[in-house]
C-alpha positions in Angstrom: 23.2 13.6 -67.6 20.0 15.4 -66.2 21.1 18.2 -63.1 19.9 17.0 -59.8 18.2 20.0 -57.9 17.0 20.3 -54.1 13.4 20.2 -53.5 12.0 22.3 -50.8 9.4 20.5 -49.0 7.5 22.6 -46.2 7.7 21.5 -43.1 4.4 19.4 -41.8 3.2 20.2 -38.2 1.8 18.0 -36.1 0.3 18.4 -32.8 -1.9 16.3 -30.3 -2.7 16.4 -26.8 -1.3 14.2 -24.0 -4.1 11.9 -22.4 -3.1 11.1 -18.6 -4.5 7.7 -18.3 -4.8 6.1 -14.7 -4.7 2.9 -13.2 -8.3 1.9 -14.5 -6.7 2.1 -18.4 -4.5 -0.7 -17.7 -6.5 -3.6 -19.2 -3.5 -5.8 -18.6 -3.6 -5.7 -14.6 -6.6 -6.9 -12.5 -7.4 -3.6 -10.3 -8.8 -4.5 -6.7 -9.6 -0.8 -4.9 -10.5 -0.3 -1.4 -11.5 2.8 -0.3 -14.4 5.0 2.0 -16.4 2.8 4.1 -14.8 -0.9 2.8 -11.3 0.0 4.0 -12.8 1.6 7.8 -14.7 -2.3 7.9 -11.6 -3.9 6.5 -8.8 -2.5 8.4 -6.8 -4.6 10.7 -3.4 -3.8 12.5 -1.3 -5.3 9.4 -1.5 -4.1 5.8 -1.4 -8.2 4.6 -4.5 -8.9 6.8 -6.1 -5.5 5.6 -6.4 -6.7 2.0 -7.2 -10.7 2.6 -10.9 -10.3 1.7 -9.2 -9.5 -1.7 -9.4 -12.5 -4.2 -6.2 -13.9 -5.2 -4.8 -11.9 -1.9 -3.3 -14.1 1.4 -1.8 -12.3 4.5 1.7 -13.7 4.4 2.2 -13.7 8.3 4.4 -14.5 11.0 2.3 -13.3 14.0 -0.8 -11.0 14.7 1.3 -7.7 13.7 3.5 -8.4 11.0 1.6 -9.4 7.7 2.4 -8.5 4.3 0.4 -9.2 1.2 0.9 -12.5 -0.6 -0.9 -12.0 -4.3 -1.2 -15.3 -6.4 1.4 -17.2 -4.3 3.8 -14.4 -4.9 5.4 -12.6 -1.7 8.4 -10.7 -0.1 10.4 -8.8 -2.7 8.0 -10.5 -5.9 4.9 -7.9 -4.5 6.0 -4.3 -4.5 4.3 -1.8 -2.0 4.3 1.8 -3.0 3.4 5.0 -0.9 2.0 8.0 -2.9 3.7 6.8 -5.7 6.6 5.9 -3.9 8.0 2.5 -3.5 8.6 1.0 0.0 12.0 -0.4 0.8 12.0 -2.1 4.3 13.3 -5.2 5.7 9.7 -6.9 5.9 10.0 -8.0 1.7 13.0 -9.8 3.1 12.3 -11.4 6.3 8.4 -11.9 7.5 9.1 -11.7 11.0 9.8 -7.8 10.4 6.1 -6.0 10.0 5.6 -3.1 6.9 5.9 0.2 8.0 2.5 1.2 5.6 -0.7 1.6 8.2 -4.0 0.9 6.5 -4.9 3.6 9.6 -3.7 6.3 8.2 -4.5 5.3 4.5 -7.2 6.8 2.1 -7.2 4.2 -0.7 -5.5 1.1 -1.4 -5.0 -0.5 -4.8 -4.2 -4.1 -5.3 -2.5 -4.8 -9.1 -2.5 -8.3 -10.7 -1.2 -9.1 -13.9 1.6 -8.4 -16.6 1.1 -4.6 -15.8 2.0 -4.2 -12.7 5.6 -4.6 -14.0 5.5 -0.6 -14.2 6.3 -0.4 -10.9 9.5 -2.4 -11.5 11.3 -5.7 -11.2 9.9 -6.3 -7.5 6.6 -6.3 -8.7 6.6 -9.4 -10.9 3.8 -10.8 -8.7 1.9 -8.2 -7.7 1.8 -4.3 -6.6 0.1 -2.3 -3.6 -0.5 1.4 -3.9 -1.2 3.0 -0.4 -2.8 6.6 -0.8 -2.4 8.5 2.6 -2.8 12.3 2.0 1.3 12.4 3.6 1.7 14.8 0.8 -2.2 16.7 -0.2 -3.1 17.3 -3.7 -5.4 19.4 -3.1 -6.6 22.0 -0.4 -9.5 19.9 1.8 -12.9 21.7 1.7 -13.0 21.6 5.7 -10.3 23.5 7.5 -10.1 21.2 10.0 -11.0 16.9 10.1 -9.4 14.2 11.2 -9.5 10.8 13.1 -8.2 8.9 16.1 -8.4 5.4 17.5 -7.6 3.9 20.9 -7.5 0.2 20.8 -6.4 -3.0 23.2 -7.2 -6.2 24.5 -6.4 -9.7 26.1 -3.3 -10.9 23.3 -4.4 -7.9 20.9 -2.1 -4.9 20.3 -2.4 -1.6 22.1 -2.7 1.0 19.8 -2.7 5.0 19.9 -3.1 6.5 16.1 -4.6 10.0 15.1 -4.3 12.0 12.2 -5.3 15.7 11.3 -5.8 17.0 8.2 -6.4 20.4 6.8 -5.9 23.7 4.7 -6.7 26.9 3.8 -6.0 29.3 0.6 -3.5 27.7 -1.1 -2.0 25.9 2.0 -2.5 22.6 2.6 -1.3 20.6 5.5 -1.3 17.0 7.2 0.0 15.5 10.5 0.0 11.7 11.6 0.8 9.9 15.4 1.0 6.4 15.9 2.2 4.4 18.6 1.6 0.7 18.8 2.8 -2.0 21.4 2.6 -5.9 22.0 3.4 -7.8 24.8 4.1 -11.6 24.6 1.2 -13.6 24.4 -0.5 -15.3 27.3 -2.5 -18.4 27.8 -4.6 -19.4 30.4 -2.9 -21.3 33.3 0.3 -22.2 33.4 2.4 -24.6 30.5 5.6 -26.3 31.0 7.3 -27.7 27.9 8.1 -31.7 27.8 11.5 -32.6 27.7 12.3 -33.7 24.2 14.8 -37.1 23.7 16.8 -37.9 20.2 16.3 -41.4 19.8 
């Protein structure tokens, strides 16, 4: 019988270097991004009527202020909404009469995913996925100390709407601080209206 002996083998090194790939490298998902001067002309008091212009993109809603994004027929819990990253839980992907707490005010970007990838962001996202960027938490240190924005808005049947936010930093400090208060009274029509009496037959 012939002796079996270990062989020594020396050990093989490999190394490589992780590639942080974006949004833009999924070639699965349809990518819709607003951002700059589009979102300012496409803003509107409800994220869903924010992002309509947006093909394959309804405003799912019931009434002026409470719309959430409908992508491809898909809505409530099938679209998922995500805030820096962070995914929104609120009562609006279960009932539409409840608006989404996500302002398109206060946002810097907004992406709109369609397509098999957008199941990264989970199981509510089989129809679709928003990302809201808003600077709530900076990654970097903004080149002006101080900026911001403000809005005062109203009208007949329209919202009134106080929102301001402040943004700034210094050395390694960073900072960011947002206000919003919005209010709706029921809607009136000219005149007066008095409902007809209805009879079961």
């Amino acid at each position: 019988t012939q002796e079996r002996r270990a062989t020594d083998v020396a050990p093989v090194i490999v190394t490589g270097h992780r590639q942080h790939t974006g949004l833009e490298a999924l070639t699965t998902a349809t990518i819709s991004v607003l951002s700059g001067q589009d979102l300012q002309r496409a803003r509107a008091p409800s994220l869903g009527e924010t992002l309509t212009r947006i093909p394959g993109v309804q405003n799912n809603s019931f009434g002026p202020s409470a719309g959430r994004p409908e992508i491809r027929g898909q809505s409530g819990p099938r679209v998922a909404l995500s805030v820096n990253g962070v995914i929104s839980r609120d009562a609006s992907s279960l009932s539409g009469d409840h608006a989404s707490p996500i302002e398109p005010f206060l946002a810097d970007s907004t992406v709109v995913l369609k397509g098999p990838a957008t199941i990264t962001y989970g199981g509510s996202a089989i129809g679709g996925a928003v990302e809201v960027i808003d600077n709530r938490i900076p990654l970097s240190v903004p080149r002006d100390p101080f900026s911001g924005r403000a809005e005062i808005s109203g009208g007949y049947n329209t919202d009134f709407t106080v929102m301001g936010r402040v943004d700034g930093g210094k050395g390694n400090w960073a900072w960011h601080a947002d206000a919003l208060y919005r209010d709706r009274s029921d809607l009136r029509i000219p005149g007066s209206s008095k409902a007809d009496d209805c009879r079961e037959w």
